[in-house]
N, C-alpha and C positions, 0 to 999 in steps of 0.2 A: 185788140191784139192781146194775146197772152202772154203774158211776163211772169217770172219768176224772182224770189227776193233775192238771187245771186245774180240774176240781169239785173235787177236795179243796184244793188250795192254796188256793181263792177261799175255802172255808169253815173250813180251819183256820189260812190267814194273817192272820187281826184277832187271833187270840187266841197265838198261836204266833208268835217270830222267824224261828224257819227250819221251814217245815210239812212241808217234805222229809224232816226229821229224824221228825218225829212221824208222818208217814205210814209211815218206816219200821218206827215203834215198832208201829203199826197191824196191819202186815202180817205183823210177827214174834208178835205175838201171836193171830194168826186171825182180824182184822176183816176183814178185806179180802185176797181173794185176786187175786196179779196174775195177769193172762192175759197179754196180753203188753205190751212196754213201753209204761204209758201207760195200760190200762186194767185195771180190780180189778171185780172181784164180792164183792159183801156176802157172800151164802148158798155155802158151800163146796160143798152137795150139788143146785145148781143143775143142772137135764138141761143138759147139753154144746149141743144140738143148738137150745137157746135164744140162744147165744151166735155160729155159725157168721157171722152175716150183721153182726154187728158188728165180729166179727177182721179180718175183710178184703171193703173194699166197695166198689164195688155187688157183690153176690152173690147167691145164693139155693141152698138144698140141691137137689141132683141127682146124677146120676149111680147109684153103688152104692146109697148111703144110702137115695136119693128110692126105688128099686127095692126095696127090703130093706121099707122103710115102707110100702109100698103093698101091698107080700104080694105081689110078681112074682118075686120069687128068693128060695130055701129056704136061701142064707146071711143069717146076722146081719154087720151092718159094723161093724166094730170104728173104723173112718174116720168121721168127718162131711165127706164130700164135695161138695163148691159150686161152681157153674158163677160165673165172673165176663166182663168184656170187657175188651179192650179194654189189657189189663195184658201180653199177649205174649210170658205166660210163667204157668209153673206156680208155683207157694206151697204150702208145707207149715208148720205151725204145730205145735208139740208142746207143750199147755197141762195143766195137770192137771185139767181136764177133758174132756180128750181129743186125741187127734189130727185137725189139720185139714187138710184137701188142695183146692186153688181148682185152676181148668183154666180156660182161655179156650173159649166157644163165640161163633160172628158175634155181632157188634152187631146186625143184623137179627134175629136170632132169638134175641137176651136178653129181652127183657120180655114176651114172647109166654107163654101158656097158663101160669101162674103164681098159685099160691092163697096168699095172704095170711092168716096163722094169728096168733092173740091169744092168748096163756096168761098171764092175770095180767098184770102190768105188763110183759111181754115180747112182743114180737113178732117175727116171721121170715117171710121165704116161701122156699116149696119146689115145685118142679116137680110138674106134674099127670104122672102116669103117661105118656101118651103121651112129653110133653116130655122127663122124663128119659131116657125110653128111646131118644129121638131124639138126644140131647146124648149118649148111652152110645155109642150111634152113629159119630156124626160124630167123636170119638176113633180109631177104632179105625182099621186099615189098611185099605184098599182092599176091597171084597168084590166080587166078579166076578158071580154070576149068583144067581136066585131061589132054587137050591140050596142054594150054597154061604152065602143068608143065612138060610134056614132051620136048617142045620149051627149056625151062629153063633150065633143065639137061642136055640133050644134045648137044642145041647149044650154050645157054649162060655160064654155066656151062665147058660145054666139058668132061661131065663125058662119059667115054670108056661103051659101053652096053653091054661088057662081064664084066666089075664091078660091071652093074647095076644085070647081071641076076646071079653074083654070091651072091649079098647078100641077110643074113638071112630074109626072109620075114616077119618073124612072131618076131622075134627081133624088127625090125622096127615097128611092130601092139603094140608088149609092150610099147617102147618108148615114142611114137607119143601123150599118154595121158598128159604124165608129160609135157610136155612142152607148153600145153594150147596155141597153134599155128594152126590156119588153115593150113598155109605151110605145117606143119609137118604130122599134117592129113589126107591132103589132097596126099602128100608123099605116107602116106601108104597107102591106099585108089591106087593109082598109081600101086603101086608094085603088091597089092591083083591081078592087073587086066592086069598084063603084060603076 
């Protein structure tokens, strides 16, 4: 479970003078693992990828990860990668549950195509395929013509072409406005014509 250093001082300052001290004692003995300043995990062998949208928020997974999850690239991500807004800059987190990496995509095209997942008392969301792949996107530098994003996808990329020819087409035509990206555009434009 996730706790914060104001849920523990609330709960162990009636019984404790300084709970700062006993939280320390806490943590040195394995109650409580911190992630980063301010917040601890009960269970040490918690999935990593339950905790990304709490480290740093509003967020949600996307990017490599969302892609990796989905079965559209044949690497594993050693990252938990998250799309945030609005922040104008990137974030990295090194937690002993893993490494995390945030990016900025538009505010128009944050909350968009987004699944809300429950695992026990944890919750997260993570980009629906399309999304990620649009968000993987609109990162990248410039791409000039239908060619050169086909190159992109599938060699530099390595997205699988039964991922490509299972997603929504016209999902991606929605999307592709809000994120004011030729990439993205240029993306769907792609798909229209595969």
């Amino acid at each position: 479970m996730i706790v914060t250093t104001r849920m523990l001082v609330d709960s162990y300052g009636k019984e404790y003078g300084n709970p700062k001290t006993k939280i320390g004692r806490l943590v040195k003995s394995g109650v409580y693992t911190p992630i980063i300043r301010g917040l601890y995990e009960s269970d040490p062998a918690t999935d990593g990828m339950l905790l990304a949208d709490v480290i740093y928020a509003p967020s949600y997974l996307s990017f490599d990860y969302a892609l990796s999850f989905h079965g559209l690239i044949p690497e594993r991500v050693e990252a938990y990668t998250s799309a945030t807004t609005g922040k104008n800059r990137s974030k990295c987190y090194i937690t002993p549950f893993g490494r995390y990496t945030y990016s900025d995509v538009p505010k128009a095209a944050f909350f968009k195509r987004l699944k809300y997942h429950i695992v026990g008392e944890y919750t997260y969301w993570m980009a629906e395929p399309e999304k990620a792949l649009c968000d993987k996107l609109y990162k990248l530098p410039p791409i000039t013509s239908l060619k050169a994003m086909d190159a992109v996808l599938l060699d530099d990329l390595r997205i699988y072409e039964e991922g490509l020819e299972a997603m929504d087409v016209s999902g991606i035509a929605e999307l592709a406005p809000w994120y004011g990206s030729r990439n993205v555009s240029l993306f769907s434009k792609y798909m229209q014509r595969r």
